[in-house]
PDB file as gemmi writes it, atoms N, CA and C in Angstrom:
CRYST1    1.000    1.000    1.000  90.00  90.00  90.00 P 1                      
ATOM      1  N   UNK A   1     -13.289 -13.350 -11.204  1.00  0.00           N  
ATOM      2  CA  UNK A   1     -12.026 -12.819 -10.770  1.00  0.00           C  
ATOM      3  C   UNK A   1     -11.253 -12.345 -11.989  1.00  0.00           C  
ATOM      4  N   UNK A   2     -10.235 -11.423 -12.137  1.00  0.00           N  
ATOM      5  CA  UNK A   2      -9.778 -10.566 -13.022  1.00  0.00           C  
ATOM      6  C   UNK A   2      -8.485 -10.649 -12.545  1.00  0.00           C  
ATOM      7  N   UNK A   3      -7.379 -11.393 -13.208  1.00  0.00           N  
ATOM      8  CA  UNK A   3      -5.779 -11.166 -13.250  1.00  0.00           C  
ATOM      9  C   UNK A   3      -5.344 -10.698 -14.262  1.00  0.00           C  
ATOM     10  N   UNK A   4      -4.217  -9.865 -14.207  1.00  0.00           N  
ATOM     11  CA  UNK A   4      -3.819  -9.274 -15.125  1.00  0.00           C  
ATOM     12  C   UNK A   4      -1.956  -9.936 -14.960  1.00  0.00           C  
ATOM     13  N   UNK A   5      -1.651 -10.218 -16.094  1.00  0.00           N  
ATOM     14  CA  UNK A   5      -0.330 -10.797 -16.240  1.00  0.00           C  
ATOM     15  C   UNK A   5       0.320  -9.714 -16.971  1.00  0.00           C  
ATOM     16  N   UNK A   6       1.923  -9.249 -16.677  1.00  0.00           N  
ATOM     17  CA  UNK A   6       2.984  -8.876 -17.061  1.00  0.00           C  
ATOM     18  C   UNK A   6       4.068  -9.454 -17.563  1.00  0.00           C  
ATOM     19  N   UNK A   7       4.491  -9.810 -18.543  1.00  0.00           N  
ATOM     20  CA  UNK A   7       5.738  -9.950 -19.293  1.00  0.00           C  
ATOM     21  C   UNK A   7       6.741  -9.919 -18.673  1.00  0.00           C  
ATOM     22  N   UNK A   8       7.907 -10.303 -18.047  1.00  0.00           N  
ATOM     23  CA  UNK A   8       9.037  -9.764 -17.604  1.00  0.00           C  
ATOM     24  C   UNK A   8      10.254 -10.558 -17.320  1.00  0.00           C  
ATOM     25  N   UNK A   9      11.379 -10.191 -17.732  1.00  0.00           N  
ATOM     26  CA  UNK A   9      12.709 -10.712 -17.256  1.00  0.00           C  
ATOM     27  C   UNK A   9      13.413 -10.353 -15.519  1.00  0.00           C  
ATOM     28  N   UNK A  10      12.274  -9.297 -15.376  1.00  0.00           N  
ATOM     29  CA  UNK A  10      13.036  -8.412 -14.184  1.00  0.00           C  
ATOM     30  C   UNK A  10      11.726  -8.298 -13.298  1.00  0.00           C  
ATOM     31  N   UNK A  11      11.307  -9.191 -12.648  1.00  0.00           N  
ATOM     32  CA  UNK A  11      10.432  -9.530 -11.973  1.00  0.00           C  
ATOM     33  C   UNK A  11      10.638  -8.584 -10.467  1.00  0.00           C  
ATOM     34  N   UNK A  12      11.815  -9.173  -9.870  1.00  0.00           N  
ATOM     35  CA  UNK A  12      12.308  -8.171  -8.821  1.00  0.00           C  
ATOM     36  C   UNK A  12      12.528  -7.057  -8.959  1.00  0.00           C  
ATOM     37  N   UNK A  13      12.661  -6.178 -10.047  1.00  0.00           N  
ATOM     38  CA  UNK A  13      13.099  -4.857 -10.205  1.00  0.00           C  
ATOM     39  C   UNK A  13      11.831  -4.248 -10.120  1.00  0.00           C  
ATOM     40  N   UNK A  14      10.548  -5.162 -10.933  1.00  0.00           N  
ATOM     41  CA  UNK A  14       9.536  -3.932 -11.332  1.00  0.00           C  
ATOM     42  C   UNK A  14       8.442  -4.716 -10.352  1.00  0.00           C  
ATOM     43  N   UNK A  15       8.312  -5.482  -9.667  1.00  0.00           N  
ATOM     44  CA  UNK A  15       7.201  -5.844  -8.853  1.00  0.00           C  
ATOM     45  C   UNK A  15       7.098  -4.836  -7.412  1.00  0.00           C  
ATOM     46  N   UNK A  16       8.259  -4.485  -7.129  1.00  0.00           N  
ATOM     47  CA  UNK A  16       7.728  -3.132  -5.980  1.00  0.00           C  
ATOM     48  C   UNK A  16       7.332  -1.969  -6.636  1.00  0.00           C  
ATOM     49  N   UNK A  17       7.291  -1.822  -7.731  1.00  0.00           N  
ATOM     50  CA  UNK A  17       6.630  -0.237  -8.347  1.00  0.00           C  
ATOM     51  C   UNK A  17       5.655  -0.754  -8.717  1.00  0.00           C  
ATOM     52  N   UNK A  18       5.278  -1.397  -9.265  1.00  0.00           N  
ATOM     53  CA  UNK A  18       3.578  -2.147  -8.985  1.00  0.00           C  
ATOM     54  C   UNK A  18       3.017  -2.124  -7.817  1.00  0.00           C  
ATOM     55  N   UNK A  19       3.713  -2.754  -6.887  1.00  0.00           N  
ATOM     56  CA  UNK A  19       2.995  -3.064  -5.588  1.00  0.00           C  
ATOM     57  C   UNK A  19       2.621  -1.593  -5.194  1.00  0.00           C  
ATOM     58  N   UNK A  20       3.403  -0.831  -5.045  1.00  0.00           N  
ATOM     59  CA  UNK A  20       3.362   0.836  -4.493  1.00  0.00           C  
ATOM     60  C   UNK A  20       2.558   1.262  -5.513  1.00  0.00           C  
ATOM     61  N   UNK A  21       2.694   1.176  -6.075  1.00  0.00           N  
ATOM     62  CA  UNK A  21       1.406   1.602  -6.795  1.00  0.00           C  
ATOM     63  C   UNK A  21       0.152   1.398  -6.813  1.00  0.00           C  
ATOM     64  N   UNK A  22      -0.190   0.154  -7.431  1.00  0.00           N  
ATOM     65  CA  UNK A  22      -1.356  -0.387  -6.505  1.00  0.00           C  
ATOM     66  C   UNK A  22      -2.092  -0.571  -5.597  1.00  0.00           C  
ATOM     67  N   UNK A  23      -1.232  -0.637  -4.736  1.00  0.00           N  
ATOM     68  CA  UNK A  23      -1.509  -1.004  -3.552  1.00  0.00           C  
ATOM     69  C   UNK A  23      -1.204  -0.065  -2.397  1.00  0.00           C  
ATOM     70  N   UNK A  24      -0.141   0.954  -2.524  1.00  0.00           N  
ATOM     71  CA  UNK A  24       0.772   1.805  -2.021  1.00  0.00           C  
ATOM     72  C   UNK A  24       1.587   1.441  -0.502  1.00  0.00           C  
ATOM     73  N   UNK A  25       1.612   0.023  -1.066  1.00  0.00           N  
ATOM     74  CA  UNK A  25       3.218  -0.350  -0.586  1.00  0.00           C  
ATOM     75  C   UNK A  25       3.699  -1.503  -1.310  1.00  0.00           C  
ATOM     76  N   UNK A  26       5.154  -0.848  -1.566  1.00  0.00           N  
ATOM     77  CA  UNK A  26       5.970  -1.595  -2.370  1.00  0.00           C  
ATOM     78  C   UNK A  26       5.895  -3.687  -1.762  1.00  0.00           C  
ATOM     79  N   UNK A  27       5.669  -3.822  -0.587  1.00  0.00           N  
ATOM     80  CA  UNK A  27       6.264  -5.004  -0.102  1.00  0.00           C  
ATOM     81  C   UNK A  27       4.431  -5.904  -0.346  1.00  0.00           C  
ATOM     82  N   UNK A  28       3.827  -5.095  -0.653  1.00  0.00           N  
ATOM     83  CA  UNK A  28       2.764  -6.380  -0.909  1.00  0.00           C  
ATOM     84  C   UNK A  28       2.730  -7.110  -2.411  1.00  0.00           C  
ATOM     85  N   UNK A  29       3.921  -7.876  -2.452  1.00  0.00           N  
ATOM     86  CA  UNK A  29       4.249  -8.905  -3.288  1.00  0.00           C  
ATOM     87  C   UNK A  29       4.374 -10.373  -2.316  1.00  0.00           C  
ATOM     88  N   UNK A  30       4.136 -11.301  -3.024  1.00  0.00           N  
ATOM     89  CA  UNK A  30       3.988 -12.441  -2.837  1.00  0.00           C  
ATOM     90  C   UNK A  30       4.063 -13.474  -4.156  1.00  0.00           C  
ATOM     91  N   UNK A  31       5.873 -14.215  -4.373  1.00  0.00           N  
ATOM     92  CA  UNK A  31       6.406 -14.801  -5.164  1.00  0.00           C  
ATOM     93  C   UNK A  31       5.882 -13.852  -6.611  1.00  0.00           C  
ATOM     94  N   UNK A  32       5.382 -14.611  -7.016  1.00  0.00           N  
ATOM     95  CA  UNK A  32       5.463 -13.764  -8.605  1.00  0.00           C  
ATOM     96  C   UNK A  32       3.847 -12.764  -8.553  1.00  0.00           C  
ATOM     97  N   UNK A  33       3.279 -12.490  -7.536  1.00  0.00           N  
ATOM     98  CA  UNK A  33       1.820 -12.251  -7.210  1.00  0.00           C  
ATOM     99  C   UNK A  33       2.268 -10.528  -6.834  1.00  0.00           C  
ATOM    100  N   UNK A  34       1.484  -9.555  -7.309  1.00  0.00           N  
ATOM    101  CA  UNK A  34       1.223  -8.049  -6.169  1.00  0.00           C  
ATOM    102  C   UNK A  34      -0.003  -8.853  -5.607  1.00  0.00           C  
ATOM    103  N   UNK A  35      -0.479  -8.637  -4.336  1.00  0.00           N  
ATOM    104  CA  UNK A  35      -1.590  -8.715  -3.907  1.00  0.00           C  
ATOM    105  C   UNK A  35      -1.867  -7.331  -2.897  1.00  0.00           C  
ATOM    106  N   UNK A  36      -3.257  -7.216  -3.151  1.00  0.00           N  
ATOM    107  CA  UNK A  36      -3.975  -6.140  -2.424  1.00  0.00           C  
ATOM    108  C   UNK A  36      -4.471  -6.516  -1.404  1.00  0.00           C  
ATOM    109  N   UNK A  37      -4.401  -6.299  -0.098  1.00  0.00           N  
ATOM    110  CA  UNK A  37      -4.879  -6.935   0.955  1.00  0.00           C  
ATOM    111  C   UNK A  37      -6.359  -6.262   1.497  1.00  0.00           C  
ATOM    112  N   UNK A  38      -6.768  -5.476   0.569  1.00  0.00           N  
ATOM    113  CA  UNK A  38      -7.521  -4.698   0.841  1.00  0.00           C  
ATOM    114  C   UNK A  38      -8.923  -5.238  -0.194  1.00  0.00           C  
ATOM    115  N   UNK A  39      -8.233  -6.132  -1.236  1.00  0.00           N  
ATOM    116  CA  UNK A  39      -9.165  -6.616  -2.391  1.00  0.00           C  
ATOM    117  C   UNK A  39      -9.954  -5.754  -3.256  1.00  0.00           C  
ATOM    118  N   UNK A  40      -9.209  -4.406  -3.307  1.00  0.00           N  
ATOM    119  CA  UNK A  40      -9.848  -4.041  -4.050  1.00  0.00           C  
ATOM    120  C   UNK A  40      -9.082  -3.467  -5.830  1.00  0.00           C  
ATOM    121  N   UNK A  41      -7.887  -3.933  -6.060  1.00  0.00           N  
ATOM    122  CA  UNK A  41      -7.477  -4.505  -7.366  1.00  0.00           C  
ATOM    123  C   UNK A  41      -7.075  -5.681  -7.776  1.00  0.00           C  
ATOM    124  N   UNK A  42      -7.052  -6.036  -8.925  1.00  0.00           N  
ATOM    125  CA  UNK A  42      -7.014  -7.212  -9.458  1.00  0.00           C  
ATOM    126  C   UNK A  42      -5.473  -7.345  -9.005  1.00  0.00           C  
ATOM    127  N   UNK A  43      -5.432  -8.978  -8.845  1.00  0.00           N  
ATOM    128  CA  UNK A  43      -4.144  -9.421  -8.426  1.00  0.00           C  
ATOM    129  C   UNK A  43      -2.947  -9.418  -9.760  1.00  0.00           C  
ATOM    130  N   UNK A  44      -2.427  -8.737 -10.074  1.00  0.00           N  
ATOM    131  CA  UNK A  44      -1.613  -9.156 -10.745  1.00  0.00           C  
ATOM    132  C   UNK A  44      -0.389  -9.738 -10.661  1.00  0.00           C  
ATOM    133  N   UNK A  45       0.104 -10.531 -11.425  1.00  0.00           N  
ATOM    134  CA  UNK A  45       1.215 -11.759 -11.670  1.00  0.00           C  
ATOM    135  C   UNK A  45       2.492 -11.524 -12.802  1.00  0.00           C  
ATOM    136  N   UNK A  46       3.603 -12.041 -12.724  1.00  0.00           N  
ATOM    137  CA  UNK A  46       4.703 -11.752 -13.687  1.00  0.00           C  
ATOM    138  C   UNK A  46       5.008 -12.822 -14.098  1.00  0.00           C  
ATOM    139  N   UNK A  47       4.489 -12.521 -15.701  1.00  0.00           N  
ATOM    140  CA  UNK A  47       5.159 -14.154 -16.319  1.00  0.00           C  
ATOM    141  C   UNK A  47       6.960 -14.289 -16.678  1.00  0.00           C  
ATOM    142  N   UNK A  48       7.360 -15.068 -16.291  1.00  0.00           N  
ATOM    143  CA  UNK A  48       9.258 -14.927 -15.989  1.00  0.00           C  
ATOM    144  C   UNK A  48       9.234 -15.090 -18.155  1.00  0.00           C  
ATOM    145  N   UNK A  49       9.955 -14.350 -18.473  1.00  0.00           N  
ATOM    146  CA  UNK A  49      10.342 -13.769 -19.547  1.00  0.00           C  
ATOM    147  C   UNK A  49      11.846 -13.923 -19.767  1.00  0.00           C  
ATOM    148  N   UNK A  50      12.719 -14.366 -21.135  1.00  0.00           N  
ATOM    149  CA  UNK A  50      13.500 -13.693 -21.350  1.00  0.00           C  
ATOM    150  C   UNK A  50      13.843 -12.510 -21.364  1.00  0.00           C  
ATOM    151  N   UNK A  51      15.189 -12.322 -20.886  1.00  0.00           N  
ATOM    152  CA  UNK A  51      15.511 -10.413 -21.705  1.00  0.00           C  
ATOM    153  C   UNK A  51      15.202 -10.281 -22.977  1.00  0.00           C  
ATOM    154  N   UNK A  52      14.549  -9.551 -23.480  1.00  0.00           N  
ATOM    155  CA  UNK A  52      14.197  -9.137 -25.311  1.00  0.00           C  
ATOM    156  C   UNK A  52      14.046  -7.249 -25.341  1.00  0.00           C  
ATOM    157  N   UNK A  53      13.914  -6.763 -26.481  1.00  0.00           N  
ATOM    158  CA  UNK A  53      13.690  -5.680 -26.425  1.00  0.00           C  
ATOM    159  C   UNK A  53      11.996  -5.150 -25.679  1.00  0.00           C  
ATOM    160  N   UNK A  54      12.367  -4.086 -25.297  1.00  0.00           N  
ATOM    161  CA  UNK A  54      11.012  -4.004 -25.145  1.00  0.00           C  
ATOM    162  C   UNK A  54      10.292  -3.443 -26.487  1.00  0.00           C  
ATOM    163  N   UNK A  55       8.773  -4.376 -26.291  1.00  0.00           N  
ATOM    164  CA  UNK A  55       7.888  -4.052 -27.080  1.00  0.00           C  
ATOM    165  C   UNK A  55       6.848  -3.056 -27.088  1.00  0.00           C  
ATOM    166  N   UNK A  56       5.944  -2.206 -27.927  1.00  0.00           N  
ATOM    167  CA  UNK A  56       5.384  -1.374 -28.078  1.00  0.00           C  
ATOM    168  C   UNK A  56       4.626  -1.147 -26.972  1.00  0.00           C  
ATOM    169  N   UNK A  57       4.030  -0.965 -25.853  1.00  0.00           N  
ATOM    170  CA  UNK A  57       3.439  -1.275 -24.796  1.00  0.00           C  
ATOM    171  C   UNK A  57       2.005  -1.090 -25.598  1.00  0.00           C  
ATOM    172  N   UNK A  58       0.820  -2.620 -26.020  1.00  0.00           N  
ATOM    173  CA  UNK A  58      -0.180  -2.925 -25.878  1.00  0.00           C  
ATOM    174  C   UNK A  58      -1.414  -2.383 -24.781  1.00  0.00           C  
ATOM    175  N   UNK A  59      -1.022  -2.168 -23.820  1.00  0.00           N  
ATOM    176  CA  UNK A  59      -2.228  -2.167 -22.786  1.00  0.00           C  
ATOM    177  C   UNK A  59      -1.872  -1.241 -21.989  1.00  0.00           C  
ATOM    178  N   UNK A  60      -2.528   0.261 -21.971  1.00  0.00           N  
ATOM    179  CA  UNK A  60      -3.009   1.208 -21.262  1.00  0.00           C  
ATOM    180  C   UNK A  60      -3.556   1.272 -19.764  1.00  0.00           C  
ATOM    181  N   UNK A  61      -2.785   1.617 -18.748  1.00  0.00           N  
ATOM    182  CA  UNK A  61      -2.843   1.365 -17.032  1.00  0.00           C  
ATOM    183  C   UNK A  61      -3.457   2.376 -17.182  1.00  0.00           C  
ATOM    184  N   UNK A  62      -4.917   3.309 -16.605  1.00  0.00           N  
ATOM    185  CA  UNK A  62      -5.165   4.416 -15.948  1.00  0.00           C  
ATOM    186  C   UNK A  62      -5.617   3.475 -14.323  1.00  0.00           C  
ATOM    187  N   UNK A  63      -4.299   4.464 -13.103  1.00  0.00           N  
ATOM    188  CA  UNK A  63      -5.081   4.302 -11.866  1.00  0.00           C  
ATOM    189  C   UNK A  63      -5.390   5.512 -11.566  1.00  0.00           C  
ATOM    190  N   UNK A  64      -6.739   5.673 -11.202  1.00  0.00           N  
ATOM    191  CA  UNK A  64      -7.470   6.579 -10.401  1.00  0.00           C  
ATOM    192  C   UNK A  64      -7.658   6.658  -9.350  1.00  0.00           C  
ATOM    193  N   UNK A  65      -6.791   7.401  -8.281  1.00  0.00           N  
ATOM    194  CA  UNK A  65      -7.168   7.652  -6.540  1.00  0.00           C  
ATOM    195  C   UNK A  65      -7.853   8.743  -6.897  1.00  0.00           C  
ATOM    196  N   UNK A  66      -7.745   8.845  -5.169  1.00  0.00           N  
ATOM    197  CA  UNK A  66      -8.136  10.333  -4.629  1.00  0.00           C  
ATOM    198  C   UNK A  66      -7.684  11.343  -5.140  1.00  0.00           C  
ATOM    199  N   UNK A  67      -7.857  12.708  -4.978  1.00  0.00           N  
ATOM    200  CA  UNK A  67      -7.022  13.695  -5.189  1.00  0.00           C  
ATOM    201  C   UNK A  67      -6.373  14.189  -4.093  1.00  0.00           C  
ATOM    202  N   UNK A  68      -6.869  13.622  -2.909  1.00  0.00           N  
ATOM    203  CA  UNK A  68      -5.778  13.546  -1.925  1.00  0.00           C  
ATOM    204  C   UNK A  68      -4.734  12.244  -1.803  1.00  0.00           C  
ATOM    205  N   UNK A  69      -4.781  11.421  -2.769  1.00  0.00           N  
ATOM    206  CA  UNK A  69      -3.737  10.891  -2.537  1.00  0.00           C  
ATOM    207  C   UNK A  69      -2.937  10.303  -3.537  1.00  0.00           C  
ATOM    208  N   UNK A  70      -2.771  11.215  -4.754  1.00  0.00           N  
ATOM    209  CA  UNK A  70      -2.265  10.951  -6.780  1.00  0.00           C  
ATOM    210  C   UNK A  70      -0.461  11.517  -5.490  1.00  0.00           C  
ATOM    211  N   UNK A  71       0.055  12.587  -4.989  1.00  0.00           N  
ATOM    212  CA  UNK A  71       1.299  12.774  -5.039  1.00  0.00           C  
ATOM    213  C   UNK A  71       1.715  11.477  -3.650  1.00  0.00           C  
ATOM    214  N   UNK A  72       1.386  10.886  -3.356  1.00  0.00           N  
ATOM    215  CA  UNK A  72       2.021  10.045  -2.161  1.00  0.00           C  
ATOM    216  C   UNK A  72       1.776   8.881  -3.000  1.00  0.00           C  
ATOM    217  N   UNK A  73       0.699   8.361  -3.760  1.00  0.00           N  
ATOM    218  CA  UNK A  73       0.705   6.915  -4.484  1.00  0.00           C  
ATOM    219  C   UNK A  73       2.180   6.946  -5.775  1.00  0.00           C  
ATOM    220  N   UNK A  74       2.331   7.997  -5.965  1.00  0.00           N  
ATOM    221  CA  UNK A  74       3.461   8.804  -6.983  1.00  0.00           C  
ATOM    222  C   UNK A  74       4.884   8.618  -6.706  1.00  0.00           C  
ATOM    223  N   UNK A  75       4.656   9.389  -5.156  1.00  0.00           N  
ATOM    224  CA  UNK A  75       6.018   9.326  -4.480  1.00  0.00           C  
ATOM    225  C   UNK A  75       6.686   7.678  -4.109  1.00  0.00           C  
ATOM    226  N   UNK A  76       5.210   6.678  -3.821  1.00  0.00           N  
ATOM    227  CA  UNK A  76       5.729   5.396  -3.373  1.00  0.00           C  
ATOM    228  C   UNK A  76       6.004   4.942  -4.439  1.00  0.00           C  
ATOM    229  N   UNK A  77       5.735   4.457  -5.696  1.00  0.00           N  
ATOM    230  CA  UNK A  77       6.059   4.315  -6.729  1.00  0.00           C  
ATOM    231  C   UNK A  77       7.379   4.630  -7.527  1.00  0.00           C  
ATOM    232  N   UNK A  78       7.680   5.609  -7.281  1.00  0.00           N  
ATOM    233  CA  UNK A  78       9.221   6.353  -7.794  1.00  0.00           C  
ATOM    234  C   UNK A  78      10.226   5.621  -6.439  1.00  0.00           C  
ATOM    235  N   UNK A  79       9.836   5.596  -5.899  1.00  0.00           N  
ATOM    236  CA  UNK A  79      10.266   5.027  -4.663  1.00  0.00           C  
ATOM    237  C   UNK A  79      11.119   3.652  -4.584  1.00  0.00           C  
ATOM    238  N   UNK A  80      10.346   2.985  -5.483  1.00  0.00           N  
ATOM    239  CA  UNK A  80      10.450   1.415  -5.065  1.00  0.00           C  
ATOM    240  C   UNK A  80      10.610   1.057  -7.056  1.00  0.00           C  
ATOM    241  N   UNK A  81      11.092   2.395  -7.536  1.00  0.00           N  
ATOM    242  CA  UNK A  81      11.988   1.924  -8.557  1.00  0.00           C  
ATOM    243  C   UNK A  81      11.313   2.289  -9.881  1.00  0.00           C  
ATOM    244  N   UNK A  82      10.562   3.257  -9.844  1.00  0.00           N  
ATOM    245  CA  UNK A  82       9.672   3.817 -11.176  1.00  0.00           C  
ATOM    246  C   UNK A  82      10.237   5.337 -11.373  1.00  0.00           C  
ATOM    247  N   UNK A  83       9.779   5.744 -12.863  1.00  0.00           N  
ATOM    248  CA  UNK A  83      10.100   7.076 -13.002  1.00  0.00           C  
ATOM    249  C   UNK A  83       9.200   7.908 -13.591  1.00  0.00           C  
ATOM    250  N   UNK A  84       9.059   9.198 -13.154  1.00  0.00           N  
ATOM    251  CA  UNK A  84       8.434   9.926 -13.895  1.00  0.00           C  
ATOM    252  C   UNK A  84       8.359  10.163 -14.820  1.00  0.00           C  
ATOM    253  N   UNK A  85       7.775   9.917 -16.136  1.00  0.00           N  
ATOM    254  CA  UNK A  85       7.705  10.171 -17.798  1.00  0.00           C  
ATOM    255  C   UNK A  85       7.089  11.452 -17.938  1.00  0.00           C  
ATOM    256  N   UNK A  86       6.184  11.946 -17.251  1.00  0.00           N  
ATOM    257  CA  UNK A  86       5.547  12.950 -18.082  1.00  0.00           C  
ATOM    258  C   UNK A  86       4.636  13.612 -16.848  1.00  0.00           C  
ATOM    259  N   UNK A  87       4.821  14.724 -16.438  1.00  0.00           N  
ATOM    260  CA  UNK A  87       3.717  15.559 -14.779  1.00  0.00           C  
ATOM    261  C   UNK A  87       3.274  16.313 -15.516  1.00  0.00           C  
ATOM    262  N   UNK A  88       3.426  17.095 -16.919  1.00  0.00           N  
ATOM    263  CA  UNK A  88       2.849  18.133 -17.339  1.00  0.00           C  
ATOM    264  C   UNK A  88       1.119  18.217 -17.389  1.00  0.00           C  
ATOM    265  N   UNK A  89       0.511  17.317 -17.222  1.00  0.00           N  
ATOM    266  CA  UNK A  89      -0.907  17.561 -16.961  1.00  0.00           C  
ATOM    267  C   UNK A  89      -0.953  17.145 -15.304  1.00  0.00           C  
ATOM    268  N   UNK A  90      -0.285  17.091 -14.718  1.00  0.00           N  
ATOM    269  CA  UNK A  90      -0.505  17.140 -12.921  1.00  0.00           C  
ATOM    270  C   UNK A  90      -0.993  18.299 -12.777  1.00  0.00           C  
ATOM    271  N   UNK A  91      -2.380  17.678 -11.355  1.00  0.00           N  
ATOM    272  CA  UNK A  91      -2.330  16.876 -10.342  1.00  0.00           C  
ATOM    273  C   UNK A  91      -4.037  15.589 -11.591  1.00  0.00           C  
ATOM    274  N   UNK A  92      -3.981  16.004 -12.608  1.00  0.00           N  
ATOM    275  CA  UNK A  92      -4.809  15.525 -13.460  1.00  0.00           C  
ATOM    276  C   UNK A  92      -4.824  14.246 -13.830  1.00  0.00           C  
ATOM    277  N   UNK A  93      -3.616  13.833 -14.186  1.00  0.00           N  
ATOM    278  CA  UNK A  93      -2.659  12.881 -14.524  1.00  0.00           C  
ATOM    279  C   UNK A  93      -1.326  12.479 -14.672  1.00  0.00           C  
ATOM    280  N   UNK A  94      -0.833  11.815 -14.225  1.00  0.00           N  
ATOM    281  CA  UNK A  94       0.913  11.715 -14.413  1.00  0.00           C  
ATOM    282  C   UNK A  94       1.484  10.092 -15.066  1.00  0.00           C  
ATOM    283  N   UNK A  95       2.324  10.745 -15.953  1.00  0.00           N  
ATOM    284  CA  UNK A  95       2.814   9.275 -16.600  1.00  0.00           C  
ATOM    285  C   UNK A  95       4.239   8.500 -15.904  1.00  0.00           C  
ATOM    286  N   UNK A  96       3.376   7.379 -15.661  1.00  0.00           N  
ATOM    287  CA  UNK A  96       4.825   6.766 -14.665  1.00  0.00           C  
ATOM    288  C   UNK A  96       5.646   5.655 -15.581  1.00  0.00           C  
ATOM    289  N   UNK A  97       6.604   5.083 -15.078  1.00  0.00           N  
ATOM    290  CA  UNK A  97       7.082   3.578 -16.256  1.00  0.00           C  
ATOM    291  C   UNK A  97       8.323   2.925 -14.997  1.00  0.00           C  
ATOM    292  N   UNK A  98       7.647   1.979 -15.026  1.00  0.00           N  
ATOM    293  CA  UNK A  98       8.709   0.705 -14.584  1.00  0.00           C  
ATOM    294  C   UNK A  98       9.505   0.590 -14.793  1.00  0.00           C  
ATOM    295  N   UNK A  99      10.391  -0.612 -14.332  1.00  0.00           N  
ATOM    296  CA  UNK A  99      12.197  -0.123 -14.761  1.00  0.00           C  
ATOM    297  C   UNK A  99      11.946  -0.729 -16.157  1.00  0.00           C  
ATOM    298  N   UNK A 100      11.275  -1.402 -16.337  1.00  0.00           N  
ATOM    299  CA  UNK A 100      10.352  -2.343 -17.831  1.00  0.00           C  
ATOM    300  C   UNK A 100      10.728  -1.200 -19.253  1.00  0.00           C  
ATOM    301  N   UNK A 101       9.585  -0.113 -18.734  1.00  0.00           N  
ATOM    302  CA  UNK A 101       9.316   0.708 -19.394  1.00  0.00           C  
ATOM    303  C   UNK A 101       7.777   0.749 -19.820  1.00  0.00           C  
ATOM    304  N   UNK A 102       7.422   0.041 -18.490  1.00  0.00           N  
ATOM    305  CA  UNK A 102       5.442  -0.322 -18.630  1.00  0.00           C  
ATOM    306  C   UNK A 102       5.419   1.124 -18.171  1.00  0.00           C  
ATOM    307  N   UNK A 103       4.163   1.611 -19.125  1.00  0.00           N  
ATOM    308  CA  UNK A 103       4.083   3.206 -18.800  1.00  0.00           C  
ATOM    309  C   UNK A 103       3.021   2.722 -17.700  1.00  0.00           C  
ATOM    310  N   UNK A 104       2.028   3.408 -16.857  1.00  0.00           N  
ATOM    311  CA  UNK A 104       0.980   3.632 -16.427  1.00  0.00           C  
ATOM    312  C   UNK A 104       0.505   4.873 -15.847  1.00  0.00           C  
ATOM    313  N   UNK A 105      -0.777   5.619 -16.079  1.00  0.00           N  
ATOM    314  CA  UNK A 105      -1.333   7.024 -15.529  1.00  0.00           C  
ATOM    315  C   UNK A 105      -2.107   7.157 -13.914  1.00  0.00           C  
ATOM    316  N   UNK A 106      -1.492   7.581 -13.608  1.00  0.00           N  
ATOM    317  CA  UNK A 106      -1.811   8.084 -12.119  1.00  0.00           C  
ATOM    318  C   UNK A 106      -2.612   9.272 -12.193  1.00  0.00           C  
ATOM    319  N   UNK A 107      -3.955   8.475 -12.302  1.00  0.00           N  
ATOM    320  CA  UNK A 107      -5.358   9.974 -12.496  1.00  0.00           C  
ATOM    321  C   UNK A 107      -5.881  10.125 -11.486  1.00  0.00           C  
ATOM    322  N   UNK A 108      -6.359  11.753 -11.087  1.00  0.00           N  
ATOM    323  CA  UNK A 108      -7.125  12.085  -9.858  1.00  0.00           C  
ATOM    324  C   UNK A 108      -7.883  12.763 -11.015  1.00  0.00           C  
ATOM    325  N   UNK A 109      -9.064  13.657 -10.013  1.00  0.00           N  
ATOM    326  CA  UNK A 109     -10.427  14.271 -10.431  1.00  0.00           C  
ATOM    327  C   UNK A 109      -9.742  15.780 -10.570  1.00  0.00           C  
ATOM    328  N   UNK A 110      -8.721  16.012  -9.849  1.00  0.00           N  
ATOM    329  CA  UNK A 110      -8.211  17.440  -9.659  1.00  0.00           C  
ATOM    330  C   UNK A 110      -8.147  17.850 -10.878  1.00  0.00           C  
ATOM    331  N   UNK A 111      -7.885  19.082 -10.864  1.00  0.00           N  
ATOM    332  CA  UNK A 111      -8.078  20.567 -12.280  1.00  0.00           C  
ATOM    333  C   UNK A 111      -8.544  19.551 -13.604  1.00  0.00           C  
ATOM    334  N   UNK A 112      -9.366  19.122 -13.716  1.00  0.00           N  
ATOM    335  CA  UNK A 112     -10.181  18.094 -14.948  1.00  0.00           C  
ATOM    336  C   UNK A 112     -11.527  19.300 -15.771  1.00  0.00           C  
ATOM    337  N   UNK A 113     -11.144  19.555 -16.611  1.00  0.00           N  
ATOM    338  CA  UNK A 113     -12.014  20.647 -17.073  1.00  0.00           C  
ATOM    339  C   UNK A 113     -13.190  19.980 -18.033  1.00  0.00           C  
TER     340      UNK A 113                                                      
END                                                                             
C-alpha cells in the first residue's frame, strides 16, 4: 500500500482540492484521509502542521486522466479552492496549487508531440 502525506496548517482549506482532484469530488475526504472509493489512488493524509512559511515544494504531482476528462478534473479542483498557475501548455498539461501553494500537473495525452 502507498500513502502519501501532506504537510499542513490548513487541512480544511486544501483537502477538497485534493479530493477533486483526485478523485473528482471534492467531498471524498474522511477526517484527515482523501479517499478514493474507486481504489485506484493512493490514499492520501494531512499531517496537522503549524502555520510556517511555505517551503520549496520537494515533490512533483503529475495526474494523468483522460483527455476527455483534464478540463472537468480542472474545473472541480478550482472549484473546491485551487488555482490555476500556469494553462499555457493546455490541454497537455496544466499547473494547479492549493490554497498551500502545493503545485500539481494535470496531464492528458492531448497535443503531446
Amino acid at each position: 500500500m502507498l500513502k502519501l502525506g501532506l504537510d499542513t496548517a490548513n487541512r480544511d482549506a486544501i483537502a477538497p482540492f485534493w479530493a477533486a482532484l483526485l478523485t473528482g469530488d471534492a467531498s471524498n475526504v474522511d477526517g484527515d484521509d482523501v479517499v478514493d472509493p474507486s481504489n485506484r489512488v493512493p490514499l492520501l493524509w494531512f499531517q496537522n502542521t503549524k502555520q510556517h512559511d511555505v517551503p520549496t515544494q520537494r515533490l512533483h504531482v503529475d495526474l494523468w486522466v483522460g483527455a476527455d476528462q483534464g478540463e472537468a478534473r480542472i474545473a472541480a479542483a478550482v472549484a473546491a479552492g485551487g488555482t490555476v498557475v500556469d494553462d499555457s501548455q493546455a490541454p497537455s498539461f496544466t499547473v494547479l496549487a492549493d490554497a498551500d501553494g502545493n503545485r500539481v500537473c494535470v496531464c492528458t495525452i492531448a497535443d503531446r508531440r
